[in-house]
N, C-alpha and C positions, 0 to 999 in steps of 0.2 A: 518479416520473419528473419530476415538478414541481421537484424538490430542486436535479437537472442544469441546468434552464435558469435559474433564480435563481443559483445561483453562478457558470452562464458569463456570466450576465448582468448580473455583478458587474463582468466586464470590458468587455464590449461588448454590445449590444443585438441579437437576432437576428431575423431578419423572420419572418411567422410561416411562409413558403413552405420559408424556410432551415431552420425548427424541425419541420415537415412531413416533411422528406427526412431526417434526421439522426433523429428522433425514432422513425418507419418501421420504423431500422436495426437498436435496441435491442431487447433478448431480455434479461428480467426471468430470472436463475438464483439458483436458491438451492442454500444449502450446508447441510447442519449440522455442529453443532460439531465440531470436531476432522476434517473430510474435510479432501480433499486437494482445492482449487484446482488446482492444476498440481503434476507431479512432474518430479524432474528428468528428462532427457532428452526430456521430452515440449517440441516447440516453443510456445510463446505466442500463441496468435491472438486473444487478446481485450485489449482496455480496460477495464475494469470501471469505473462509478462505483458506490461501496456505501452504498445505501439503508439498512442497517442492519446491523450488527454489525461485529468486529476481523477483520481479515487478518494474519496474520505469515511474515514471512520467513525462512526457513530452508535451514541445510548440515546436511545427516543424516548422522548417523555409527551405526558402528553397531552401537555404545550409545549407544541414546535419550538418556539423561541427560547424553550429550555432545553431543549436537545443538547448531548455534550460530546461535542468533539475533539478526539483524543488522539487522531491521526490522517495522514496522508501521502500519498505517494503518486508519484508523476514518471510521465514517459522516460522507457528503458530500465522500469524496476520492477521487481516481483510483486504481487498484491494477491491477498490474500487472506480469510478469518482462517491462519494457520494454526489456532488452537481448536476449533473447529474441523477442517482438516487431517489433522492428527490422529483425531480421537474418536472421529467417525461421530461425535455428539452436536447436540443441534448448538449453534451460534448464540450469544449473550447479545450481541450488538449485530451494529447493520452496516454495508457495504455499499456507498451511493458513487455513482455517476456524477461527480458536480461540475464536470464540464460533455460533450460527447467522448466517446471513449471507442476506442478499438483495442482488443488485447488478447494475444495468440497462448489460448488454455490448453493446460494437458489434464483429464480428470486422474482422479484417484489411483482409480483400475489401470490403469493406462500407465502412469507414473511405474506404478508397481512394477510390471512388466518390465518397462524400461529399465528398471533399478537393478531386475534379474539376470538382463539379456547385457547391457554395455554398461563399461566403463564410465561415457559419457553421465547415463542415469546417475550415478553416484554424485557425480560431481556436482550435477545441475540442480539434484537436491539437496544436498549440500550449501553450496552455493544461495538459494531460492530460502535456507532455514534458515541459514548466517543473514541474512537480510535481514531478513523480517524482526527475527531475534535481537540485532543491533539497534534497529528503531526501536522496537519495546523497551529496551535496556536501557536506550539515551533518553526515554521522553521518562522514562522512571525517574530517573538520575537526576533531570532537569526540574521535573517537579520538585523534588527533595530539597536542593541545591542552591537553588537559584529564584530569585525573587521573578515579578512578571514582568519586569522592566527590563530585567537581562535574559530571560528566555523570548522575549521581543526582540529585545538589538540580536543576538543570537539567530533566531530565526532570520533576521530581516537582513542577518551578514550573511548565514549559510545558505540561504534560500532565496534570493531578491526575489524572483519569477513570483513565488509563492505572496506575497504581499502583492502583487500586480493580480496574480488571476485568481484569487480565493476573495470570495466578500469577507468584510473585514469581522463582521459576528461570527464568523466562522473561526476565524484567528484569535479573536477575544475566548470564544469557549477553548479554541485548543490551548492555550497558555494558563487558561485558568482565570477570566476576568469577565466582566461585563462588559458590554459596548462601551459604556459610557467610560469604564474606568480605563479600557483601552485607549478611550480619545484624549484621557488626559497623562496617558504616559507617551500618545503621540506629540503632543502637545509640549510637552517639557522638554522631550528632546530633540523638538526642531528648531 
């Protein structure tokens, strides 16, 4: 839990009354590998910061092997179907476990309060939207932008860990390729 107020405290300093109510709120959940976070149509009521392990985000089809992976995020970051969330409506996509996971959630209700009662609230939701929002923004961006050979070296400059602990079909759907065509953009630029 120490991990949350170091990185909001990266932006601002919280008093410790504020870190009292907000900290209260947290419910330490753990996953193991491969469960299911959230499935679709189930609505979002949590925040997650994750204290350890990979979250991925996913469209299921279904054939598994065509599942389409569009995101992730790893320990010390918000996770979250914050469009979901938001809007109190059920989920489009699903929220998996793909390593074991532990991650200190505030629900909905909960959040709220906090937002009423401190300062701190404000920020940390803030904070927790700005996340989420910038990942959506960059993997839009990157789509558009950038072929799958540069959104590969990209990921594989910003992220090394990420190509070590995700299977690599995983990283072929999130760029947008097939396995196969991933091993021949690995392949050219080795």
């Amino acid at each position: 839990m120490i991990n949350i107020r170091e990185y909001i405290e990266k932006t601002v300093v919280i008093s410790d009354q504020d870190w009292q109510l907000f900290s209260s709120k947290l419910e330490n959940r753990i996953f193991k590998k491969k469960s299911t976070i959230l499935d679709v149509g189930e609505t979002e009521n949590y925040i997650s910061f994750i204290e350890k392990g990979i979250a991925r985000f996913l469209i299921p089809k279904e054939e598994k092997e065509k599942d389409i992976t569009f995101g992730f995020c790893f320990k010390n970051e918000f996770v979250s179907a914050y469009d979901s969330f938001l809007t109190r409506k059920p989920s489009l996509y699903k929220l998996q476990a793909l390593t074991d996971m532990s991650v200190w959630s505030i629900s909905y209700d909960d959040l709220q309060e906090v937002y009423e009662k401190s300062f701190a609230g404000n920020v940390i939701g803030r904070l927790s939207s700005e996340r989420l929002f910038l990942i959506k923004s960059k993997r839009e961006q990157s789509l558009l932008n950038e072929t799958a050979e540069e959104r590969y070296l990209k990921l594989f400059t910003e992220r090394p860990n990420l190509i070590k602990e995700i299977p690599l079909k995983y990283v072929a759907s999130y760029i947008g390729v097939t396995p196969q065509a991933l091993s021949r953009i690995r392949k050219r630029i080795s």
